[in-house]
ZAMARGU-4260 file (C-alpha; in steps of 0.2 Angstrom, whole numbers, plus 5000, padded with zeros to 4 digits):
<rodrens>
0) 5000/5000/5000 | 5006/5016/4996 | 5012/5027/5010 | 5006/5044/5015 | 5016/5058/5020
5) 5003/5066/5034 | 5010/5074/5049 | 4993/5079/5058 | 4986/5063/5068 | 4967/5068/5062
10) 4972/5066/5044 | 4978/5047/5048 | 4961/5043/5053 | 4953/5039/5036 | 4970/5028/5032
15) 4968/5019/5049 | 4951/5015/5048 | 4954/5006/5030 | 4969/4998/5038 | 4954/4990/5050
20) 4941/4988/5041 | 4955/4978/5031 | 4964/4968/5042 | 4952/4966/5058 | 4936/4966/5052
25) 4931/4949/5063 | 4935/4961/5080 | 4924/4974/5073 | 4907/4962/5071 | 4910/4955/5087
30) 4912/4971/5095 | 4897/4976/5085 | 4887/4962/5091 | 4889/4965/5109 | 4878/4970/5120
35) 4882/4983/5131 | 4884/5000/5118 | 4893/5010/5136 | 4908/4997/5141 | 4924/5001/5133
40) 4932/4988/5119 | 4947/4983/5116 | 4955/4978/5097 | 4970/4971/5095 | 4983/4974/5082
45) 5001/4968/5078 | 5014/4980/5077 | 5023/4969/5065 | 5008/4968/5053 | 5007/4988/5055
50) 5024/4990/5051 | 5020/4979/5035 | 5006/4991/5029 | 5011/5007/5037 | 5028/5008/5041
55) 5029/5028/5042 | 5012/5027/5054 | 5021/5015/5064 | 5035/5024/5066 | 5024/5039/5072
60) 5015/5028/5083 | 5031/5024/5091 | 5038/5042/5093 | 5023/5049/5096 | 5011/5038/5104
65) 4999/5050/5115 | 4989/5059/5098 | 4991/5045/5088 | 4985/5032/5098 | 4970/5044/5102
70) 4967/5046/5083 | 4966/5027/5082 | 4954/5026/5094 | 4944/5037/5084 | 4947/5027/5068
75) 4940/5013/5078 | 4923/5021/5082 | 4922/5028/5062 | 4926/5009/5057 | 4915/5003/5069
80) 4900/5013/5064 | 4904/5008/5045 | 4902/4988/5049 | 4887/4993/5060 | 4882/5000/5043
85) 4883/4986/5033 | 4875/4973/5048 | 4857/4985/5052 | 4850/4972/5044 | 4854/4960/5058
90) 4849/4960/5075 | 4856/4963/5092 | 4868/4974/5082 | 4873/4990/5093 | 4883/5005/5089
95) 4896/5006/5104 | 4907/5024/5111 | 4920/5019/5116 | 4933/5008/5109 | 4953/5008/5109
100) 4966/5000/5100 | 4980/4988/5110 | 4994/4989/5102 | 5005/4969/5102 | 5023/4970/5098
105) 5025/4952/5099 | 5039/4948/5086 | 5040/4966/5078 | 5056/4976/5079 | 5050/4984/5095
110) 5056/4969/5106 | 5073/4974/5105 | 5083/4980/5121 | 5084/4999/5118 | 5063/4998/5115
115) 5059/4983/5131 | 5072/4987/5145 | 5070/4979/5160 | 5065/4990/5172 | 5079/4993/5182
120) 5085/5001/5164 | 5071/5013/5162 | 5078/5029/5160 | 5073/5049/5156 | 5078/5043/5135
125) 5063/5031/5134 | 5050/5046/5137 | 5037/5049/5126 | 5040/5034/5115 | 5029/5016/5115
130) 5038/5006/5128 | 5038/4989/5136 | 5042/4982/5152 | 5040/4966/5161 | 5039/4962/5177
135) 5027/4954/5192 | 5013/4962/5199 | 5018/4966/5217 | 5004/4980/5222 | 4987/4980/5215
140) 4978/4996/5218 | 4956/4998/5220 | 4949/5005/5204 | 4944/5021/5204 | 4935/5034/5193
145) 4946/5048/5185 | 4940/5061/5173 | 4947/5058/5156 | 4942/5071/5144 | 4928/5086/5144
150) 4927/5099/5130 | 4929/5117/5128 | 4919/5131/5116 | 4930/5145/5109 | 4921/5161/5111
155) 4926/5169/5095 | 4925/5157/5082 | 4911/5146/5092 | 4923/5130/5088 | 4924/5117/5102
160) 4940/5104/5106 | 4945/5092/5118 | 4955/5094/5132 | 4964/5079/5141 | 4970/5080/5160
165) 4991/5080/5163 | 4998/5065/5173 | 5013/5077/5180 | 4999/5089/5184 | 4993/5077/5195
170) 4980/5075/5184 | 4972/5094/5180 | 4963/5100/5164 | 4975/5114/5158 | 4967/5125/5146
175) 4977/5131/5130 | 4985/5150/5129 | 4975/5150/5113 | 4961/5142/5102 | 4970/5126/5094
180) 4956/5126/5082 | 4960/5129/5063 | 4978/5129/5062 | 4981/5137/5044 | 4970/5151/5048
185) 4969/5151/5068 | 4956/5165/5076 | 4968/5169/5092 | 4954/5166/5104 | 4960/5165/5122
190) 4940/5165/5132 | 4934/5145/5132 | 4916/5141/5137 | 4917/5124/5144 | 4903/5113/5136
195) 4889/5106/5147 | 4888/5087/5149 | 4904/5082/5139 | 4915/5078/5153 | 4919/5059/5152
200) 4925/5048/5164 | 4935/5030/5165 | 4941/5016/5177 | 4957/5020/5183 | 4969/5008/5191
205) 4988/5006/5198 | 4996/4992/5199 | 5015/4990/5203 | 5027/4980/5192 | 5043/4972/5197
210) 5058/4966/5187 | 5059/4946/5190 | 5073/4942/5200 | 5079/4929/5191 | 5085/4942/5176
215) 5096/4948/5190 | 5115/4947/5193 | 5122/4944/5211 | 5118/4956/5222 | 5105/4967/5212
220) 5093/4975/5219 | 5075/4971/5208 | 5066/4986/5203 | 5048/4993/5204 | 5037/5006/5192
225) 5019/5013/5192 | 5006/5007/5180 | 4992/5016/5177 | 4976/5006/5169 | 4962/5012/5162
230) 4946/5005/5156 | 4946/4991/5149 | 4962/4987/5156 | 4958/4987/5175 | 4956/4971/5185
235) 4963/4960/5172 | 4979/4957/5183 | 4982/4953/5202 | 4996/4953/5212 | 5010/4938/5207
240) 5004/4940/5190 | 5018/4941/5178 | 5014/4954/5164 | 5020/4962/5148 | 5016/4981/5148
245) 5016/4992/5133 | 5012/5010/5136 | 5018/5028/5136 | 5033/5034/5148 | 5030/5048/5158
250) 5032/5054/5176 | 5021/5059/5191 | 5024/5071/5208 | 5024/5059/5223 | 5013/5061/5238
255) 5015/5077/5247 | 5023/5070/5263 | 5029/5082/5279 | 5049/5087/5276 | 5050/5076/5261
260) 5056/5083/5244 | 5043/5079/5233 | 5051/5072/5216 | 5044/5067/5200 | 5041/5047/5200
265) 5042/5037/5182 | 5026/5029/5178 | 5016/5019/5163 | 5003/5025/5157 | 4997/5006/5150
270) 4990/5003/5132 | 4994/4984/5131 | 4995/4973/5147 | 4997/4955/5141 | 4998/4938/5156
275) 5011/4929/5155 | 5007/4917/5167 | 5005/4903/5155 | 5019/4905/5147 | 5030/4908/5161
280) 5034/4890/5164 | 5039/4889/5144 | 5057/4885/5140 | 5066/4884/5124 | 5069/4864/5121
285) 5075/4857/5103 | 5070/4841/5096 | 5090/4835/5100 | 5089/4835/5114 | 5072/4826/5117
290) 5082/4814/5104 | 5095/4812/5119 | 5083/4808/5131 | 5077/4795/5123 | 5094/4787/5118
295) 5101/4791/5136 | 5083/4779/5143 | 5089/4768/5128 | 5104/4764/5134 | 5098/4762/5153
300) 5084/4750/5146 | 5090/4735/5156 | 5097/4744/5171 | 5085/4760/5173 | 5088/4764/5188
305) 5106/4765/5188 | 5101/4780/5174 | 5089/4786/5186 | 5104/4789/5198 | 5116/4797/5184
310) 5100/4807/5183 | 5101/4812/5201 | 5120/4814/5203 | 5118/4830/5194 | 5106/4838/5208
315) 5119/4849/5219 | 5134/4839/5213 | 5147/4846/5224 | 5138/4840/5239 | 5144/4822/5243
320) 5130/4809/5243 | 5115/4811/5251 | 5106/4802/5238 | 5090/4802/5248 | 5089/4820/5248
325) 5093/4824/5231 | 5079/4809/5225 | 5069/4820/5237 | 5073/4837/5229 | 5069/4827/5210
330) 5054/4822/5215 | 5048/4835/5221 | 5054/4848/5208 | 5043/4835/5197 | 5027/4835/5206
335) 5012/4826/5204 | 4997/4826/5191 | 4984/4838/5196 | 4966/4830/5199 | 4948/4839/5198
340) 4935/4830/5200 | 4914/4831/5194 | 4913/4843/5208 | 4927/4855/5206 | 4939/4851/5222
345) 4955/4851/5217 | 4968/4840/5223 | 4986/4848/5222 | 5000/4841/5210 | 5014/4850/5218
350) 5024/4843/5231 | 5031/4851/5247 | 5048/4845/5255 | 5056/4850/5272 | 5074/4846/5277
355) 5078/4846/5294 | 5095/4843/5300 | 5112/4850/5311 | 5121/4864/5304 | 5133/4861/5292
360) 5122/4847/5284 | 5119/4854/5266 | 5103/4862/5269 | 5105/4880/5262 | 5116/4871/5246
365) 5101/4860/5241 | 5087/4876/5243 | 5098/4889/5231 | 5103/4873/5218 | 5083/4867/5216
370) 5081/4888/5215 | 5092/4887/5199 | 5084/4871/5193 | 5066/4878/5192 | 5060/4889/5180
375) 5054/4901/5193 | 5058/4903/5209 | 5059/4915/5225 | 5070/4915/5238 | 5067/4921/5257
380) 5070/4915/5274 | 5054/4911/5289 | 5060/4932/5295 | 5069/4943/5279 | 5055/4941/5265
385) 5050/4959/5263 | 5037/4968/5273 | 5023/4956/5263 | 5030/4940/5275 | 5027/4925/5265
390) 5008/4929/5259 | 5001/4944/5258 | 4997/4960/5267 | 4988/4977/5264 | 5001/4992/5265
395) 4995/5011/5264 | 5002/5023/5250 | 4998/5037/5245 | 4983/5035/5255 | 4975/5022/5250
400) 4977/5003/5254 | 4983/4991/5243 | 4987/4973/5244 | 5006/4971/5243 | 5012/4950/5238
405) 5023/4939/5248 | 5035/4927/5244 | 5023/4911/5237 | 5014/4924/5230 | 5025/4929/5218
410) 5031/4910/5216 | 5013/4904/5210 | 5017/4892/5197 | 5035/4888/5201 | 5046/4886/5217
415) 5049/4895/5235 | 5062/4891/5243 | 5060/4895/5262 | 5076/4893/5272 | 5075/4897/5293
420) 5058/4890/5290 | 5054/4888/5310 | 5055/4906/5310 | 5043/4912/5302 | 5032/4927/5308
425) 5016/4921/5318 | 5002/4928/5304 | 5012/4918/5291 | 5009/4901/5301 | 4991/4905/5304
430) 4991/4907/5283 | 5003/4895/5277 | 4991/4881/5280 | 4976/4886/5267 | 4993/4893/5255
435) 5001/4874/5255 | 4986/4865/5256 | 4971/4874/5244 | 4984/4883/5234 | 4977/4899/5237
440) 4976/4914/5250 | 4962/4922/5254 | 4963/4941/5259 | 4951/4951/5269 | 4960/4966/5275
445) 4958/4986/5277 | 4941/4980/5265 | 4952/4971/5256 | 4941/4954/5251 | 4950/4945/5236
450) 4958/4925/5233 | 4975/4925/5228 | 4985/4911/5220 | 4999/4900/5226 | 5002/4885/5215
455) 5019/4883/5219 | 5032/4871/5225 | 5037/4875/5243 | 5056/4870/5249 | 5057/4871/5265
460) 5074/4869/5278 | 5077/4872/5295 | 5086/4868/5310 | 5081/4856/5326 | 5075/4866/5343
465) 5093/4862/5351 | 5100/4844/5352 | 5089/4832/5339 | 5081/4817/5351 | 5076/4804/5341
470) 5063/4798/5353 | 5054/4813/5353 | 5041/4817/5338 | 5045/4828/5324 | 5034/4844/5332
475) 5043/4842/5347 | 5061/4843/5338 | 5054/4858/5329 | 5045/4873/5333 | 5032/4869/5317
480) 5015/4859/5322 | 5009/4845/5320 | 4995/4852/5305 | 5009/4862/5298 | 5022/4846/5297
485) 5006/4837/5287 | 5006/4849/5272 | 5024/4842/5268 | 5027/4828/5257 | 5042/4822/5261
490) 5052/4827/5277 | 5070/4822/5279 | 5081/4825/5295 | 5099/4826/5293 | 5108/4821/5309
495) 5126/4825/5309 | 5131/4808/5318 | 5150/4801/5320 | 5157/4790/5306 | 5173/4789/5304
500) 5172/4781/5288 | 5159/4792/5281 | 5169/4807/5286 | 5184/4801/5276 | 5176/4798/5259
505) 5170/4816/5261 | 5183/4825/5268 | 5193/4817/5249 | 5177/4821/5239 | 5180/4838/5245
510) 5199/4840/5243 | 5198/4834/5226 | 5185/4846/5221 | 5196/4860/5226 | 5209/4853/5212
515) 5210/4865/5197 | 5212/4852/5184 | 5195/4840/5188 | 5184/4853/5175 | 5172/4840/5167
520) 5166/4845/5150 | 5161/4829/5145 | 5143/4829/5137 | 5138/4811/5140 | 5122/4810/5147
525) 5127/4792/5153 | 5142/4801/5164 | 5136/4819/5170 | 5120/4831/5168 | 5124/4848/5166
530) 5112/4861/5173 | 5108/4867/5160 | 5101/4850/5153 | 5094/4844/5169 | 5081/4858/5171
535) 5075/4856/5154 | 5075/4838/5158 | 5066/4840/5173 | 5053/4852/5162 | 5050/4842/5148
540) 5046/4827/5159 | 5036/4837/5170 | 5025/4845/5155 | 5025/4828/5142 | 5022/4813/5154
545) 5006/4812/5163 | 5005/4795/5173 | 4990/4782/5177 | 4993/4771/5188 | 4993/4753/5186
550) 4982/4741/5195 | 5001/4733/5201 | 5004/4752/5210 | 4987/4754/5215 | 4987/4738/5224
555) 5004/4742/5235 | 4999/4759/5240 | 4983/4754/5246 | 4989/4741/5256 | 5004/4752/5263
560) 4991/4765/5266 | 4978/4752/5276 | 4995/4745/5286 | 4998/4765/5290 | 4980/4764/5298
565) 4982/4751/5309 | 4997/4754/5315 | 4995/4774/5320 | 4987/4782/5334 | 4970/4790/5335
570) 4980/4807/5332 | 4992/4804/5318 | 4977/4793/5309 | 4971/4811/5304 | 4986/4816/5293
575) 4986/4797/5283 | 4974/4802/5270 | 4986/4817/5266 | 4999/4803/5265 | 4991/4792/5252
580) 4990/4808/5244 | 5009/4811/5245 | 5012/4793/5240 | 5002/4796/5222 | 5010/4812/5220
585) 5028/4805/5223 | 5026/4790/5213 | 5016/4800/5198 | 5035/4811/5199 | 5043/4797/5200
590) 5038/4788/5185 | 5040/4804/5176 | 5058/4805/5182 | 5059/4787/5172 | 5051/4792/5157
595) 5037/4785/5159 | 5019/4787/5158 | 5011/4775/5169 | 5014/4772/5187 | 5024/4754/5189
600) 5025/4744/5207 | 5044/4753/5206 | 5036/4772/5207 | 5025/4765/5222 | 5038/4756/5230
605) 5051/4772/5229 | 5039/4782/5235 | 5034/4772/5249 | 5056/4771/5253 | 5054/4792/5252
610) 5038/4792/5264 | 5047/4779/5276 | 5064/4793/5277 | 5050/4806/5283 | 5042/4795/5296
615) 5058/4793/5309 | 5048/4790/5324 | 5034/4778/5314 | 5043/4769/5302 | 5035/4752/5298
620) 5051/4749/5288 | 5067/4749/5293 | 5077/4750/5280 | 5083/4768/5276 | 5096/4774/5288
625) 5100/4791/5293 | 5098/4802/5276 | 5112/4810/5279 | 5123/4798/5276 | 5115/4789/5261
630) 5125/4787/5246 | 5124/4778/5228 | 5125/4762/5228 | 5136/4751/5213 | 5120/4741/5208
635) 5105/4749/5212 | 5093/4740/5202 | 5099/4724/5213 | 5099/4735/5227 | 5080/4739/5224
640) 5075/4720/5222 | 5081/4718/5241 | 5072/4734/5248 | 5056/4728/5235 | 5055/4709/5244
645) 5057/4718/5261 | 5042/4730/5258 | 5030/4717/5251 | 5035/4704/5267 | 5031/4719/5278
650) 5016/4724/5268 | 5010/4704/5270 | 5007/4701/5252 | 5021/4696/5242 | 5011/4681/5236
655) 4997/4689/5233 | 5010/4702/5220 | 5018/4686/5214 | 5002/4681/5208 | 4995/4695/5200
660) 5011/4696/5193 | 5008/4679/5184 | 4992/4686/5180 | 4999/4700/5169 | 5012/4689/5161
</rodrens>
């Protein structure tokens, strides 16, 4: 198409309206055969596309956003009354007012550093131009009603115009100096008449955004900005949502405050705000390296469990051992397969894992390597996680309330890690429960009533109340309770006992690390993982494979549960059904660990070994031995067989699994 030269925004109308009436005419009929002829209406276009068509108009649009995005918004209502037009003859076909263009610059020359910064890299260069941000919602503001536009009348040439209200006027009308009407032949009238009923109002919003922490170096401090939302844009985010924002730089006076300087703050004044939510978990994995997946489970075909273990010697690899803990942390990073049933409940796939042990035992390295290993993740200890604790709270700026997120809020959909978890602050216990448990946190503060969510993973480590006694309950140990203790999955205490021989092997696991030379480049899945590889392993897995379990794995969890049953006390028979639920959940992660997408009498029986680690005081199986000091074995798949015999004798029905297994064959 051929490009026009016009430098006035109102003489780009026409051309934008053809451009829409072109290329969007399927937005226009649904907007058309809406209801409602007073809400305001988005439409969406591609910056890309525009750059196509109209590349000197998308270059204005970039440089000058403010008067040419409102003269979109006006070729959206002359479009809009066009197809109206053409469908009278239809019905339910309603003329609307208000309607404004969204700009997406999804995979147009916009998305490059100098035009999307993060926000810590917002400077004074980006005002006035169409920028983009990204960030998490961390405040989210009560919608209000702000006065958008009203018109004026010029006394001497009877002409009326639109005057908007300034953001760094704190929001005034300023009228002009003189009569902006006809600019070739302008009258030079300086008396307005304002014009009765033409003062029109919107929702108005702000929300603050801040940079994710994982974009951050060492060190950093993550950054905030104000967004400002208006109509159609309020109430489409909440706090912990992640976000891309596309609006206009420019700045606001702060609140007058008592012997504070009041500056000019930056804010964004939103056009665009797209949720990333779903495709924050999204990571870049090529059809190779699924191809080496398959060839590394290939090659382990006949002893999978010794790959599951090469797998796993990849988790924290410069802490010695531990190999229950690092199953643990697999497992867990994993997750389960959410379940809804007819009625709605939902039963949480993601797991929760608490380490418990004497200083010095590892804790603090597992917590900051699953960190790295998840594709999002918060970091925080029970006291220093900001003024929100680990949930949520209201906080008072500028006057008004807003609800400020906490650490699992802000983790929703991927991992918080929680270290110093005993010392937590006394509101977040009382919340935690509902956060772990239902997955969400409800809010009902300063008037305040919303549901926030917290699907996420939470990694958990603390130390013992004083000297660990094994004859004393886990609550006792700990200053966590008994309900509290029952939202984790898998708890795993780590007592630094004496053994001279397991001290020797690691005092020379950690000598040799420190040699200069041991660098292992080696890219064999067969010998080591990278990190790099192992958190898109442990994605891929946990997005592809969703397991069923087999009648075989149905049967030994049952019976494990029913043994559970008999053998607890009328107190800790409460927490057992939250147990069968941890043992589907760890033997659905574990049998995508494997590769897998049914649950074999393997998974069941390894989640049954993780479970029995938890239960130090309860254990019905005494096989596991102090966590701590668990290694890997030469030959785990023989070593599984032993532990497998010794479950099913304590489980009382090795014959009846021998038969069944004769039945499959």
């Amino acid at each position: 198409m051929e490009v026009q030269l016009q430098s006035d925004p109102w003489e780009w109308e026409k051309p934008m309206a053809t451009y829409l009436l072109r290329y969007h005419s399927d937005q226009l009929r649904s907007i058309a055969s809406s209801p409602d002829p007073n809400l305001h209406y988005p439409l969406f276009i591609d910056f890309a596309e525009l750059m196509e068509e109209h590349p000197h108009l998308a270059r204005l649009i970039f440089s000058q956003p403010t008067p040419y995005l409102q003269a979109f918004d006006n070729a959206a209502l002359l479009s809009h009354r066009i197809v109206v037009r053409d469908l009278e003859q239809e019905k339910n076909v309603v003329e609307k007012n208000f309607i404004h263009v969204r700009i997406n610059i999804s995979g147009s020359p916009l998305e490059c550093s100098e035009t999307f910064p993060t926000i810590g890299r917002v400077r004074v260069q980006h005002r006035g131009i169409l920028l983009t941000v990204k960030g998490t919602v961390i405040r989210s503001g009560a919608i209000k009603m702000h006065e958008g536009e009203r018109k004026y009348m010029c006394n001497k040439c009877k002409k009326s115009f639109t005057v908007y209200p300034e953001v760094e006027a704190r929001n005034s009308i300023s009228l002009p100096s003189i009569c902006p009407m006809q600019k070739l032949k302008p009258c030079g009238g300086t008396n307005f008449q304002y014009v009765e009923n033409t003062i029109v109002c919107h929702d108005y919003q702000e929300i603050k955004i801040q940079e994710s922490t994982q974009v951050l170096g060492v060190g950093a401090i993550p950054r905030s900005i104000l967004v400002i939302l208006h109509d159609d844009l309020v109430d489409v985010v909440k706090a912990g949502d992640d976000v891309i924002v596309t609006g206009l730089l420019t700045a606001k006076w702060s609140p007058e405050l008592k012997d504070v300087r009041c500056d000019l703050d930056p804010v964004l004044i939103a056009n665009n705000v797209r949720r990333t939510n779903q495709l924050k978990s999204e990571m870049d994995i090529s059809d190779d390296l699924v191809t080496k997946f398959k060839q590394f489970w290939e090659h382990f075909k006949d002893a999978p469990l010794k790959g599951r273990n090469a797998i796993l010697r990849g988790i924290c690899p410069q802490v010695f051992g531990l190999f229950t803990v690092k199953l643990a942390v697999a497992l867990t990073l994993i997750g389960g397969v959410q379940h809804v049933d007819a009625s709605g409940t939902r039963v949480r796939g993601e797991s929760h894992l608490l380490l418990v042990g004497d200083p010095g035992t590892g804790k603090s390295q597992f917590l900051k390597f699953a960190a790295k290993l998840s594709n999002r993740s918060v970091i925080t200890t029970g006291l220093g996680s900001t003024s929100a604790g680990l949930t949520v709270t209201a906080v008072k700026d500028g006057g008004e309330w807003m609800l400020e997120a906490g650490a699992l809020v802000l983790a929703d959909g991927g991992l918080c890690c929680i270290d110093e978890f005993d010392s937590m602050r006394e509101h977040d216990r009382a919340t935690i429960h509902e956060a772990m448990e239902q997955q969400t946190i409800s809010v009902a503060k300063a008037g305040l009533v919303t549901t926030l969510s917290t699907r996420t993973t939470v990694f958990g480590a603390t130390n013992p109340k004083g000297q660990y006694d094994p004859d004393q309950p886990l609550s006792v140990n700990t200053t966590l309770s008994g309900p509290l203790l029952s939202r984790f999955d898998i708890v795993l205490v780590l007592l630094d006992t004496k053994n001279p021989e397991w001290d020797a092997v690691v005092s020379s696991h950690i000598l040799s690390e420190a040699e200069p030379d041991r660098a292992n480049n080696d890219e064999d899945l067969a010998k080591v993982w990278p990190l790099s590889t192992l958190k898109r392993y442990l994605h891929y897995v946990k997005e592809t494979f969703k397991p069923v379990l087999t009648r075989e794995a149905e049967r030994v969890i049952s019976s494990y549960y029913q043994l559970q049953r008999k053998s607890a006390t009328h107190n800790a028979a409460r927490t057992t059904v939250r147990m069968l639920e941890s043992l589907i959940r760890l033997a659905q992660a574990h049998a995508r660990l494997m590769f897998r997408n049914e649950v074999t009498r393997l998974d069941a029986i390894t989640a049954i070994l993780c479970v029995e680690s938890s239960m130090t005081t309860s254990a019905i199986v005494d096989c596991i031995g102090n966590a701590l000091h668990s290694n890997f074995t030469e030959n785990p798949d023989q070593e599984y067989a032993k532990q497998e015999r010794l479950i099913l004798e304590k489980l009382g029905s090795i014959d009846d699994f021998s038969d069944m297994n004769r039945m499959g064959d």
